[in-house]
N, C-alpha and C positions, 0 to 999 in steps of 0.2 A: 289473831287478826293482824298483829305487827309484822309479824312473820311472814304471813301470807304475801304482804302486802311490797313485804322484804323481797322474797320470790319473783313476786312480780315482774318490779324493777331489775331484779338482777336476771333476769329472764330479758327484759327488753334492750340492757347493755348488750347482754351477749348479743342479739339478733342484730343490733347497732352495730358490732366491734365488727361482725364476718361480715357483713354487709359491705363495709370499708375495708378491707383485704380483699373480700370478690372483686370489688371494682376496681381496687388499685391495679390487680392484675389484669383486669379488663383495658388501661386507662391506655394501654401503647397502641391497640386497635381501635379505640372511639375516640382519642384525646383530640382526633384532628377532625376537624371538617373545612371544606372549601371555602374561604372568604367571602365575602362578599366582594372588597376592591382588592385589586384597580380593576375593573371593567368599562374600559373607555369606548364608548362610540363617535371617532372623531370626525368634527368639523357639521355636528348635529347640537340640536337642542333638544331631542326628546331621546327615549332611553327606548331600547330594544332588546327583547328577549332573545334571546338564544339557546337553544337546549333548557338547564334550568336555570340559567343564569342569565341577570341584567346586565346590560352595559348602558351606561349612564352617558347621557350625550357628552362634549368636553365641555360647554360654553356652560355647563349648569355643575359642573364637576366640581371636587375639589382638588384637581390638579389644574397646576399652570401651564403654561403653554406659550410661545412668543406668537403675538399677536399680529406684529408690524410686520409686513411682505407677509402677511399669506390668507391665503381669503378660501372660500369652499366651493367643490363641487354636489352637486343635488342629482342624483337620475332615478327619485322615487316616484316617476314616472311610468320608470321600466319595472314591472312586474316581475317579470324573469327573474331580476338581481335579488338575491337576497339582501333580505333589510339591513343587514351589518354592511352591507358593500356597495351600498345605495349612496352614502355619503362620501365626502373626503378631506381630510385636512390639505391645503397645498402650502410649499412652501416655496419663495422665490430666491432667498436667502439663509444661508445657516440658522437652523431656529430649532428649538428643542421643547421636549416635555420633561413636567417636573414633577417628583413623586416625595411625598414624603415618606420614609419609612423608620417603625417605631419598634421594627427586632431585627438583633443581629439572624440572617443566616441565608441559605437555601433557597435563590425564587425563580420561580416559572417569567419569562417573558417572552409573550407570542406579537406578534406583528402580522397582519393581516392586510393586503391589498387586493385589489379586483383589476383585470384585465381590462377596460372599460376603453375605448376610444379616446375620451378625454383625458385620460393619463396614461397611456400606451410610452410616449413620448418621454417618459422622464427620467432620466438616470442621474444615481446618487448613492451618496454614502450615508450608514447607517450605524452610529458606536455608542459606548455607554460604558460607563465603568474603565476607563481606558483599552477598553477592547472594540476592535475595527470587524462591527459583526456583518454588517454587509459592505462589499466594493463593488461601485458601480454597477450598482445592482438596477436593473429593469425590466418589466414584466414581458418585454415583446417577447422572449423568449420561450414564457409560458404556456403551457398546449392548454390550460383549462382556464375557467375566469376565474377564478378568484385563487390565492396562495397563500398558506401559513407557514410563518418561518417563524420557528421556537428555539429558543437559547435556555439555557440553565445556570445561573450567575451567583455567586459568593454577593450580598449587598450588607454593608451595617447601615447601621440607625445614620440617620441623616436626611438629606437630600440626592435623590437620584434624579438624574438628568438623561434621557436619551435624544441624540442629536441626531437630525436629518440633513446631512450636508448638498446640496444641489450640485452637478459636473457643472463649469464651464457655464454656459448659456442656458443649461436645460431649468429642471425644477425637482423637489422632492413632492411627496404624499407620503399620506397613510391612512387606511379606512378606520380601524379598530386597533385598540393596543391591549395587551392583559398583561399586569405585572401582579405577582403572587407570593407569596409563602409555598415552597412543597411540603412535603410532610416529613415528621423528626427524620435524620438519616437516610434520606432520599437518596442520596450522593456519597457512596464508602470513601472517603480520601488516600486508602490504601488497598486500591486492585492490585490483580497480578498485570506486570508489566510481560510483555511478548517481544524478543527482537525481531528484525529480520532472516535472523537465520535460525530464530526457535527458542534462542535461552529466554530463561523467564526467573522474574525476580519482580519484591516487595517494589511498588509504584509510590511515590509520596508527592505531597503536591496537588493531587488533584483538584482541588476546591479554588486554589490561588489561581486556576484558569477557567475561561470561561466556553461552555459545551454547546454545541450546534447540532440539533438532531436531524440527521439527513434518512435513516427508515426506521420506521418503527412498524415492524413486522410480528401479525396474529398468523400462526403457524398452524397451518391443519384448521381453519376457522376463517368465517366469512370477517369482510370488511367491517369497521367499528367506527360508529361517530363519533363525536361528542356527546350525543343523546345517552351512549350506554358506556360512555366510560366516566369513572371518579374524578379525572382529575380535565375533563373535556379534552380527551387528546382523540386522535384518529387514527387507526389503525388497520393495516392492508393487509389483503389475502398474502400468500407466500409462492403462489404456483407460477408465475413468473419468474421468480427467481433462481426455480430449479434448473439445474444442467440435464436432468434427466428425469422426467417424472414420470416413464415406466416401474420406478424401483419403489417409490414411495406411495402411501397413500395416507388418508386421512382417517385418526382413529375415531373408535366409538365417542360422541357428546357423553361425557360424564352428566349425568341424572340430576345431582343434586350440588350442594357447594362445596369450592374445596375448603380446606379444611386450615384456614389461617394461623399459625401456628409465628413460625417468623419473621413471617412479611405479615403487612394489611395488602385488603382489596386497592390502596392507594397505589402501589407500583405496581401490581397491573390488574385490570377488570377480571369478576370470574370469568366473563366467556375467554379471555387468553388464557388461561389454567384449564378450562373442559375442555379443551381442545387442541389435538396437535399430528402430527406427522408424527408415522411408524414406519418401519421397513418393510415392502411390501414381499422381499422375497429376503433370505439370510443370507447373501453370499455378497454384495451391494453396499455399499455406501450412500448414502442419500446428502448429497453435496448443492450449497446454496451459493449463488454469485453475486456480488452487492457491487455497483459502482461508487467510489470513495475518490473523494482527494489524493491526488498521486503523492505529495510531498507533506501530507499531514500528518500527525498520528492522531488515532480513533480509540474513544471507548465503546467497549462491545460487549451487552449486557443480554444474556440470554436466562430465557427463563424455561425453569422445567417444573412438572407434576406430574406424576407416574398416575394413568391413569389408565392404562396396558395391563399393567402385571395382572395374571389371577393369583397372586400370594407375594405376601411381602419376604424381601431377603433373595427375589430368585432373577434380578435382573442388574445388568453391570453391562456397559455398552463406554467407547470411546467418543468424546469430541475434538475434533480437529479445526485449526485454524489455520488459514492459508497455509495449508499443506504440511509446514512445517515445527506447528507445534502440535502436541497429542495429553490430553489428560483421560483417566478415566472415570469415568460418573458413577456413584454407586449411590444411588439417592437414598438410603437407609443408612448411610453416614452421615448425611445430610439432615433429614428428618427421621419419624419415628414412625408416619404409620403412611398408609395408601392414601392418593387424592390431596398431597400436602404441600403446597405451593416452594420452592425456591428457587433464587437467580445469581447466576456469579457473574462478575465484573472483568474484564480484560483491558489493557491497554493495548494496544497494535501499532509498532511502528510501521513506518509505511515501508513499502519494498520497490514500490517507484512503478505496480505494476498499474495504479486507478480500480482496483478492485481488491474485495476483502471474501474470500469464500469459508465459509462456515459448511460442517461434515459430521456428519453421527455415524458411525457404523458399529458393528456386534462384538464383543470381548467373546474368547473361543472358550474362556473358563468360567462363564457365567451358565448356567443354567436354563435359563431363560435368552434366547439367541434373538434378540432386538435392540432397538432402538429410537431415542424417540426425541422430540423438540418441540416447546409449545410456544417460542415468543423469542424476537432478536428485538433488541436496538440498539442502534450504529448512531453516534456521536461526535461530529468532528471535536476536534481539541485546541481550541484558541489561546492564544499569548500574547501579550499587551502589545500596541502598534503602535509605531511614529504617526499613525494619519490621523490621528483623531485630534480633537479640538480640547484644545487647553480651557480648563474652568477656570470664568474671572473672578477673580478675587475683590474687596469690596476693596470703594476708593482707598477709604482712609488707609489702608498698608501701602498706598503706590510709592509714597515717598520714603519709604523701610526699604519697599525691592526696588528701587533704583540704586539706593546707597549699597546694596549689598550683592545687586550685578556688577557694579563699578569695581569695587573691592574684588568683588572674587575673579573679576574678570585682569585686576591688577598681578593677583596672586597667580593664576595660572598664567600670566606671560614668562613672571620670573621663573617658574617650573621651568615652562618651554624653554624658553633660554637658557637654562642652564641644563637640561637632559640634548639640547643640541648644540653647545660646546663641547660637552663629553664625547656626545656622540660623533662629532667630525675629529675631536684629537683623538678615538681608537678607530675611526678608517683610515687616517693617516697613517696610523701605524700597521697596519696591516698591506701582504701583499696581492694585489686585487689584479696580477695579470695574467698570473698562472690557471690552468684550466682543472688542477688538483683542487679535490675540496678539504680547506681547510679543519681541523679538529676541533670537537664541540667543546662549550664552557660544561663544566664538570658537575654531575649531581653525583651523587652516592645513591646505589639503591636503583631499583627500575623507575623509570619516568612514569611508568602505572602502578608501582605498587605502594606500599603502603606509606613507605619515607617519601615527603618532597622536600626534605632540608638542604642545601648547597652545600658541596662540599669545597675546602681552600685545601683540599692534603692533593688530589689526584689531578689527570689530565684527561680521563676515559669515561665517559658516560656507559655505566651496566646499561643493555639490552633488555626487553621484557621480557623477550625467548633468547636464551643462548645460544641457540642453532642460528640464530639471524645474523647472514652478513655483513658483518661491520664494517669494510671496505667499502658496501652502496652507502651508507648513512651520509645524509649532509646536510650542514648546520642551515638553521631555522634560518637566518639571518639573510644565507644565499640564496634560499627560496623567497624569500620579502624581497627581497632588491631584482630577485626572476620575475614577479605576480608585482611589482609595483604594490607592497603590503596589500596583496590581497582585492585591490583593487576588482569593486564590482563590473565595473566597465571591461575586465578580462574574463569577467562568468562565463564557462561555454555548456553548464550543465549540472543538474543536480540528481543525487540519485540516494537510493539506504543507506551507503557510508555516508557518505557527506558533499562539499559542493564540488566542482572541479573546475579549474580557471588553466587558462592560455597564458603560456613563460617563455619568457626568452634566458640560458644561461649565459654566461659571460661571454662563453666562448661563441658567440649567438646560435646555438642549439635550442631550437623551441621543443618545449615538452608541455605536458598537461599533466598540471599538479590537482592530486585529486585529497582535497582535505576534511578532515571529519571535523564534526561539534568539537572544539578545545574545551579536557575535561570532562565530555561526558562520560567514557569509560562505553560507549556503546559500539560495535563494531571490531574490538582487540581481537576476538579471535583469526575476523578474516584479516585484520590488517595482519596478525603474523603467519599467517596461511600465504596469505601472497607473497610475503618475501621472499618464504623457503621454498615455494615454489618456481617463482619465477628469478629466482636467483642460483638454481639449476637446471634450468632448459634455456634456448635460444631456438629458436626457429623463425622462417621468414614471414609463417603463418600464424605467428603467436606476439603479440603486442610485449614489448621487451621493458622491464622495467631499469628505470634510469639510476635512483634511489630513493630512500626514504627519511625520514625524520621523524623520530621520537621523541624531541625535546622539549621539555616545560609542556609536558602534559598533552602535547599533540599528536598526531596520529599524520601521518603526511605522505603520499604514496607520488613518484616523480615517473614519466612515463615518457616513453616516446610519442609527439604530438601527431593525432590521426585527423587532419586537414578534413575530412569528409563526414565526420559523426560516424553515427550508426547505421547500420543495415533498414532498421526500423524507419530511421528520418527517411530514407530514400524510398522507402516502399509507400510510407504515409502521407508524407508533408507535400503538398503540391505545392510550394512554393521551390523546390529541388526540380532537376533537372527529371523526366524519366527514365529509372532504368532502362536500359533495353534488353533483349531474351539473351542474347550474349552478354554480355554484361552480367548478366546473374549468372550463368553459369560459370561464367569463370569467378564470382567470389563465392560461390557455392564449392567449385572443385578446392579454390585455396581455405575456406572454413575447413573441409574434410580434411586437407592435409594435414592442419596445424592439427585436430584434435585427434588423428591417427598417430602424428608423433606422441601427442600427449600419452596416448594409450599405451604406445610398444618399444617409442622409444626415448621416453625420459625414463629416468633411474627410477625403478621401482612401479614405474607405471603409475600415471596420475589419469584420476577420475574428475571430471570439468563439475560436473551435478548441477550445474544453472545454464546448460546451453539456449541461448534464445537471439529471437533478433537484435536486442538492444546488445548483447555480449558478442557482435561481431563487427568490427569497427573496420573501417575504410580509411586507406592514404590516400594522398593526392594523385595515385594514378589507379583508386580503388580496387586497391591490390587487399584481399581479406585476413583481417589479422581476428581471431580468439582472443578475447581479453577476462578480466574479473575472475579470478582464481580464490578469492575468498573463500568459497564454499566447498573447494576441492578436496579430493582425499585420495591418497595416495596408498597401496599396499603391497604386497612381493605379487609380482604376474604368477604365479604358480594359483594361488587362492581363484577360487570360481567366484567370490562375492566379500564384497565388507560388508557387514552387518554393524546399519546405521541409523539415528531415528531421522526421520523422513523428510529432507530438506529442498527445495528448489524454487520451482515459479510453478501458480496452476494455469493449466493449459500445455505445458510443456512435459509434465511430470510424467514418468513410465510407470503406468497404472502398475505391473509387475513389482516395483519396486514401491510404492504405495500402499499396494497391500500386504510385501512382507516382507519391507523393511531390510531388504539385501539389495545393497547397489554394486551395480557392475558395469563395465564401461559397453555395453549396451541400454543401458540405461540413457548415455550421453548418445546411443544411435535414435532411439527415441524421440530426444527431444530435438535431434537434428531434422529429423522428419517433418515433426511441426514446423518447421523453419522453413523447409523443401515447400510445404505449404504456404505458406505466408508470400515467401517469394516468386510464388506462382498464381495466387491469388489477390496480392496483396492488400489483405486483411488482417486484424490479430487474433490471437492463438483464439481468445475467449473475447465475443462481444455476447453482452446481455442484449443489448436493443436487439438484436436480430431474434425471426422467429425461434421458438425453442427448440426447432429439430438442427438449425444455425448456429447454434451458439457458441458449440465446441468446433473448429476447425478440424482438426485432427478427425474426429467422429463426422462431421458433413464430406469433406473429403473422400473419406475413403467411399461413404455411401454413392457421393454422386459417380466415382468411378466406376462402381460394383453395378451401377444402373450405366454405364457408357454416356454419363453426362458432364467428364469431366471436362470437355470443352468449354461447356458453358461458364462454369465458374472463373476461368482464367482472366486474370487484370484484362482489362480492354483497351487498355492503350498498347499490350503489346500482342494481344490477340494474335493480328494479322501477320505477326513478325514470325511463329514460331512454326517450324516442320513440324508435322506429324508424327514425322517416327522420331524425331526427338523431344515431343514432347507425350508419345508414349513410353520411352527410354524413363524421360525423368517420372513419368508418373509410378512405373514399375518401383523404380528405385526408391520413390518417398513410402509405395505401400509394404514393401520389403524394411525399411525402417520403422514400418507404426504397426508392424505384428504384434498380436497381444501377448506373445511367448518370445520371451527374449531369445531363448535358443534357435528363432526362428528368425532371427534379423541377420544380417550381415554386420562383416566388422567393418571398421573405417576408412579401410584401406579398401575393403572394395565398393563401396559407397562411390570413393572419388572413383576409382576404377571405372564403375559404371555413368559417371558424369560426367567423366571426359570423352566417355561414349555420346550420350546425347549428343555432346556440346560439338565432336566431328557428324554426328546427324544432321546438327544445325547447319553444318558450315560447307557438307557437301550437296551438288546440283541434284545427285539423284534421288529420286523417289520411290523407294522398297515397298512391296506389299506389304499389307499388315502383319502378317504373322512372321516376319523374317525375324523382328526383333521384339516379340515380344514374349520371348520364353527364358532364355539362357542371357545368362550375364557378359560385358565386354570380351573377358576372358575366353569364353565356351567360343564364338565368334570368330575371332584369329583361325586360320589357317595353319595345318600342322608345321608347316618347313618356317615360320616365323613363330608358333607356339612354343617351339625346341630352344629359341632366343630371349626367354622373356623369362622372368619369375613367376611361381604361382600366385594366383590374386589370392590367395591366403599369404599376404605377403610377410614374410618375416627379415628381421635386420642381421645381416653379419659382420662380422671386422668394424671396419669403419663407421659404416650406415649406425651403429650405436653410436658413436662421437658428437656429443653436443656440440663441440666447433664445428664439424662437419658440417649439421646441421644451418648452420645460420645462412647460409645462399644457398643450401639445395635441400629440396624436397624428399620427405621421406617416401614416397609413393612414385615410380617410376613414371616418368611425364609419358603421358599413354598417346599424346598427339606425335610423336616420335613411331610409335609403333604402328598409328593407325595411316601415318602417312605413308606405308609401305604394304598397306591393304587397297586391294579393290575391292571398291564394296559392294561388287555381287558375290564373292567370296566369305565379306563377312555373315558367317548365321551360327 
């Protein structure tokens, strides 16, 4: 019986012992559920359901609030409003909420206002944690009534305060606030980091800033509320987004649940896992366009679950990121069986373009020839701000931090004054009249690599690349005393390297110093691609570099100053003058110039790879110069192609060279074409807001031609300006550029060829039939007793015409207004 009884018991530990190991392995998908607070419903006293959750009026809350200047608005009146957006907190003065929080880590906070008449009017600043989350933020702008703006914040145990700052005269609100807990490891603090020009490396840091979710996109699946998602977030269909939704469709709903294995249901709902975009046909890429922060970097968190395959192990597909970076997916690396939820992380520096596009296409050595995406989101990436409002401190410390402003503010004068005696007795000793640049103080070792110790043995600062010019290099010191140290008030522009400001050299030569992040180590490779680029070409059509600086960690690129911007400013900014049709055509014929030298006659042949509008810059007598070499690549002119992974801008990009990864200096005919576009329509390459058959320039373009409605689309400010047959000349010439077969483009030299055709169309009285000139090229046109005088417009360079000195005052492309001024032009056909 003792025995028995023995049994028993040791019968009921064991069922005890697995019980507690079943669960602990259970405890990373159930250990979490949604809180209860903060669910604020402000400037109420009764509490509102929403989805499945309360939000607790403020006045009965247990958060505080500033009370003084601000008082509520009511429209629970209006029906229509939903009940969260019916109230309001207002604020007339800086006034904040206060949270207590009782665990380090990870939180949700959403900010909710409604479009309402009575607060239309109000603009204001919105921070917290020393991050400046909204500037001058106001709803008039907003197409719906009501807006949720969600953040994701590092917070410890304390007191949390979000502040509403009021502009000037106006006022702040806010209808509803949600501060939270996300679930364990919401947030990887080490993604893959993405450059602008593709390299990719370990991101750290992430957690120490604070994230802004700008889409959060259900791929191949309908819209998601709050009602059906875990963590009440809301999420949008994807078909908007598409650049081409012929190629894509939506797969089968998965039956039953996926199958949580890595992730919980908490990073994304099942319906984002059952559902997603396939390839509709194998040969296609199916490519997404996001509008983003031009100057921010983004995390961009996609999620996948194979819910395609009929067998596991038989599908491997590519994803790409703005064009220019490529992994491949093989989701049985990933997981272990069909229907199994996971998502990776990215970081995305920006590229200066406002847009982030996301791409799946087929691996040729998979098996299984698809691909597929079930869930994006896109997260700006914030960094502590000067605007936000200093936390006060209680009285009793005031008389501590007065004695210890005084003090420190005694200590650094002595600083000052003593690093500015030093510093006036070594300009004295220096000679500051000569127009030579003086030699740098001395490191050992590259200025990027791995030593930064000072050397006292030498007088030469090692280069990062040895190939680099040391003759342009010039000390840091000359550039601070050119920029006025940098001086913001000289900002003329910021882009992927870094910022770029307005200089005067000594000699008073103004140039545009273009400077990166000091220290971040991002951007090295183009910084030394430009030098050795443009420190062996000169052309009159190619933006010439002055020098650079590599010192103490800098990256510093010195330029001849282009008074006018970009091509882009002029075609976009109505605050600029308007081009006129002559006017573009002639910085359209000097772009072609400069990058037909680029092709045939710099040493070795250089390939541009980022032609676009912002990379073609204007002087003061908007004469077109080619600039930004970073991304270049240069190889012996005999090779048909470099074989390259896949770099540029999208919208620009030569699908040809896209999908196989061989670039050739028709590739740069390509993206010129878009350009011919742009300057003819003036619009950019890719706008999202336009309808979807709109979106891609290059692909609307050629369609409205192919229907004879290319009139229509043309800028309307210069509509009435331009001839007929030369603005059929130039249409020929942009669709002869945007062939889908490279071998079917023209090269650069007859591009301009044929634009200095147009450009005497424009400029002569007569009026040709239509079909005079709408077959054969400038060339074909000539008359034979003046064709016997001329080179082939397959132009090639001899003797001199290769001389890069040669180059700098004459064109590599014979000036064809010389030829054509010795045609009649019922002669030319």
């Amino acid at each position: 019986m003792g025995k028995f009884q023995w049994d028993k018991h040791h019968e009921s530990l064991s069922l005890f012992l697995y019980l507690v190991i079943f669960f602990s392995y259970q405890l990373p998908s159930s250990a979490y559920t949604l809180p209860d607070k903060y669910f604020i419903n402000c400037g109420s006293n009764i509490a509102v359901n929403v989805s499945f959750q309360t939000f607790v009026g403020d006045s009965n809350s247990d958060v505080s609030f500033t009370k003084q200047n601000s008082f509520v608005t009511d429209n629970r009146q209006a029906s229509e409003t939903p009940p969260l957006y019916q109230t309001a907190r207002v604020f007339r003065k800086q006034s904040s909420y206060e949270f207590k929080i009782n665990t380090n880590g990870t939180y949700l906070v959403r900010l909710h206002f409604s479009n309402s008449t009575d607060v239309s009017d109000a603009i204001f600043n919105v921070s917290a944690s020393g991050f400046l989350l909204l500037h001058d933020f106001t709803v008039q702008k907003i197409g719906s009534s009501t807006i949720t703006k969600e953040f994701i914040l590092s917070i410890p145990i304390g007191k949390f305060l979000i502040y509403f700052v009021p502009q000037e005269s106006s006022f702040a609100f806010i209808n509803a606030i949600e501060v939270f807990p996300a679930p364990p490891d919401f947030i990887s603090d080490k993604p893959t980091q993405i450059s602008r020009t593709g390299n990719s490396n370990d991101y750290k840091g992430l957690l120490s800033q604070a994230l802004q979710t700008i889409h959060r996109i259900n791929v191949g699946g309908p819209t998601l509320t709050p009602d059906t998602d875990t963590l009440l977030r809301t999420w949008l269909p994807d078909d908007s987004y598409l650049t081409n939704s012929g190629i894509a469709k939506n797969s089968q709903v998965l039956s039953g649940r996926p199958n949580y294995v890595n992730v919980t249901e908490f990073i994304a709902p099942d319906l984002v896992y059952k559902t997603s975009k396939e390839m509709a046909s194998n040969d296609s890429n199916i490519t997404w366009s996001y509008d983003v922060t031009r100057d921010a970097r983004h995390l961009i968190r996609v999620h996948f679950c194979d819910v395609i395959s009929i067998s596991l192990n038989i599908l491997r597909f590519f994803l790409y990121i703005n064009s220019n970076f490529s992994l491949n997916i093989n989701p049985y690396q990933k997981v272990k069986d069909f229907a199994t939820p996971f998502f990776m992380d990215f970081v995305v520096d920006s590229d200066d373009s406002g847009f982030i596009t996301i791409s799946i296409g087929p691996d040729s050595n998979s098996f299984y020839q698809n691909a597929f995406l079930n869930g994006v989101e896109i997260m700006e990436m914030m960094g502590k701000s000067d605007l936000v409002p200093v936390t006060h401190k209680s009285s009793n410390m005031y008389p501590f931090i007065i004695v210890g402003v005084v003090l420190g503010g005694l200590v650094l004068i002595c600083i000052f004054g003593g690093l500015l005696f030093i510093g006036l007795r070594r300009r004295k000793s220096k000679h500051v009249e000569t127009s030579e640049w003086s030699p740098l103080p001395i490191f050992k070792g590259s200025s990027h690599g791995n030593s930064k110790t000072p050397s006292r043995e030498g007088t030469i600062t090692v280069s990062p690349v040895p190939n680099l010019n040391l003759g342009l290099r010039i000390p840091l010191d000359e550039i601070q005393l050119a920029t006025n140290n940098f001086d913001k008030k000289l900002q003329i522009g910021k882009g992927g390297f870094g910022t770029v400001y307005q200089g005067t050299l000594r000699n008073g030569f103004k140039v545009a110093v273009k400077r990166s992040q000091p220290g971040s180590g991002q951007g090295l490779p183009e910084f030394q691609t430009e030098i050795m680029v443009l420190s062996k070409i000169r052309h009159r059509h190619l933006v010439s570099l002055i020098g650079y600086c590599d010192e103490r960690l800098e990256m510093i690129l010195v330029y001849e100053l282009m008074e006018k911007g970009t091509l882009r400013d002029h075609l976009y900014n109505a605050k600029l003058p308007c081009l006129s049709w002559k006017q573009r055509l002639d910085i359209c014929i000097g772009a072609a110039r400069g990058l037909h030298y680029l092709h045939k006659g710099a040493s070795g042949g250089i390939i541009h790879r980022d032609v676009k509008s912002t990379n073609i810059l204007l002087d003061e007598n908007l004469v077109a110069k080619v600039a930004d070499f970073g991304l270049s690549r240069s190889g012996p002119p005999d090779q048909s192609h470099v074989s390259t992974g896949i770099k540029g801008t999208f919208g620009y990009l030569d699908p040809e060279y896209f999908k196989t990864q061989q670039l050739t200096e028709k590739s740069d005919v390509y993206s010129f074409g878009v350009v011919l576009l742009e300057v003819l329509c003036a619009r950019p390459a890719i706008n999202p807001a336009l309808p979807r058959e709109q979106v891609n320039l290059a692909e609307w373009g050629m369609r409205c031609k192919d229907k004879g409605l290319l009139d229509q689309i043309v800028d309307p400010s210069i509509r009435d300006q331009i001839n007929p047959n030369s603005l059929r000349k130039f249409a020929e010439t942009t669709e002869k550029c945007l062939q889908e077969d490279a071998c079917d483009r023209p090269g650069m030299g007859d591009v301009a060829w044929d634009l200095e055709y147009a450009l005497q169309l424009q400029q002569t009285a007569v009026v040709q039939e239509p079909h005079e000139d709408s077959a054969s090229s400038a060339s074909g046109m000539l008359s034979s007793h003046v064709f016997q005088r001329l080179p082939s417009t397959n132009i090639e360079f001899e003797g001199d015409d290769m001389s890069i000195i040669n180059e700098d005052e004459s064109d590599s492309v014979p000036l064809a207004s010389g030829v054509f001024s010795q045609l009649k032009m019922d002669e030319a056909r």
